[in-house]
C-alpha positions in Angstrom: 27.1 120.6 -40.5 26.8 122.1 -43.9 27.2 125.9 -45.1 23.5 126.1 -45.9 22.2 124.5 -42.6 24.5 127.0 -40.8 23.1 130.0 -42.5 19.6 128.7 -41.9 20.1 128.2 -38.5 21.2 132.3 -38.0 18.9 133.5 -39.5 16.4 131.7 -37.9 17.4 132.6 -34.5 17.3 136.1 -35.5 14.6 137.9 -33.3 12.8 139.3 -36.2 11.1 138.6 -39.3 13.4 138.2 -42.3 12.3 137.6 -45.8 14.6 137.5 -48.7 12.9 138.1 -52.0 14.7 138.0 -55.3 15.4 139.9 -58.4 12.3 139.3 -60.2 10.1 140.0 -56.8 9.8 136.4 -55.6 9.8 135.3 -52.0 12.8 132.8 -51.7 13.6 132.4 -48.2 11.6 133.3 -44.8 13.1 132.7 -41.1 11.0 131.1 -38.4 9.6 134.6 -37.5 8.8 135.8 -40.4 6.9 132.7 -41.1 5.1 133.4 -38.2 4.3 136.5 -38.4 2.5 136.1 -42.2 1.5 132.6 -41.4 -0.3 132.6 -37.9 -0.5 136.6 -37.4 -1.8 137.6 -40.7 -3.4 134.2 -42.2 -1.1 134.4 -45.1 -0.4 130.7 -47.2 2.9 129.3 -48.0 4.4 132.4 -49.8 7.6 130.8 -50.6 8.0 130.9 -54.4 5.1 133.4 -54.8 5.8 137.6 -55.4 6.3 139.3 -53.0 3.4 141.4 -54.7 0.2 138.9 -53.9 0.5 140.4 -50.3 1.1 143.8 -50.9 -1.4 146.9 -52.3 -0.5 148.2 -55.8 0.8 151.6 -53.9 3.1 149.6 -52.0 4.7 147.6 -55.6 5.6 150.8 -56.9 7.5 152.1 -53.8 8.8 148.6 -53.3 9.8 148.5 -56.7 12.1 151.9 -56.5 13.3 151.5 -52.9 14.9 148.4 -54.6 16.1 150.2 -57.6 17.7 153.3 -55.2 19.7 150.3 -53.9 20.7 149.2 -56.8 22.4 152.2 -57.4 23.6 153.8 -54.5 23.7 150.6 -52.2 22.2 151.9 -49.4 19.6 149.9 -47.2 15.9 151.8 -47.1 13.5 152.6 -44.4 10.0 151.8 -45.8 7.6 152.2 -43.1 6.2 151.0 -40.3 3.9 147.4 -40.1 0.9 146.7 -38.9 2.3 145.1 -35.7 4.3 148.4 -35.0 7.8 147.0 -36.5 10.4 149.1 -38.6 10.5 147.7 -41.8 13.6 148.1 -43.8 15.1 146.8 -47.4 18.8 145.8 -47.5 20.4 144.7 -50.6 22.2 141.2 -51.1 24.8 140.2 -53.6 26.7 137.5 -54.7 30.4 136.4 -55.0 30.5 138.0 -57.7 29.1 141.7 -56.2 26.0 141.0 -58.9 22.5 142.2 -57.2 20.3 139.0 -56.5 17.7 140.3 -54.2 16.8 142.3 -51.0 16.1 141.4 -47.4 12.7 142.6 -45.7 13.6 143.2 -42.7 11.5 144.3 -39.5 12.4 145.3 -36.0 
């Protein structure tokens, strides 16, 4: 088994939805819950490779937008709210070997 199929295979049996959305606001990477949740639940298309934006209201980009920065600089995950479906919804911050900044997770529970 490879490194990649590994890491796709935790995060897929994660419980909850997981979304990792890059630097420039781009949907990268779902689980199998998260697909489900904005694929059957909420009727959304394929949103891999779209921003993360096309599903959100313009209020929510701008607190998106600096919950992400307020990571960036202190490197602290954020609470953002509550969904829909009555799930927590948090942002946690993701870097590379090399401690660079690539994205954030969207996390609900």
């Amino acid at each position: 088994m490879d490194e990649l199929e590994m890491y796709k295979g935790i995060l897929d049996s994660y419980p909850y939805p997981i979304v990792f959305v890059d630097n420039d606001y781009v949907i990268r990477f779902m689980n199998k819950n998260a697909k489900y949740h904005y694929y059957e639940e909420r009727n959304y298309d394929d949103l891999i490779g779209k921003s993360l934006f096309l599903c959100h209201h313009e209020n929510s980009k701008e607190k998106i937008m600096a919950a992400y920065e307020g990571i960036k600089n202190n490197g602290k995950p954020v609470f953002i709210g509550v969904s829909t479906s009555n799930l927590r919804i948090y942002m946690q911050g993701v870097k590379n070997d090399k401690h660079e900044w690539i994205g954030f997770l969207k996390d609900l529970n």
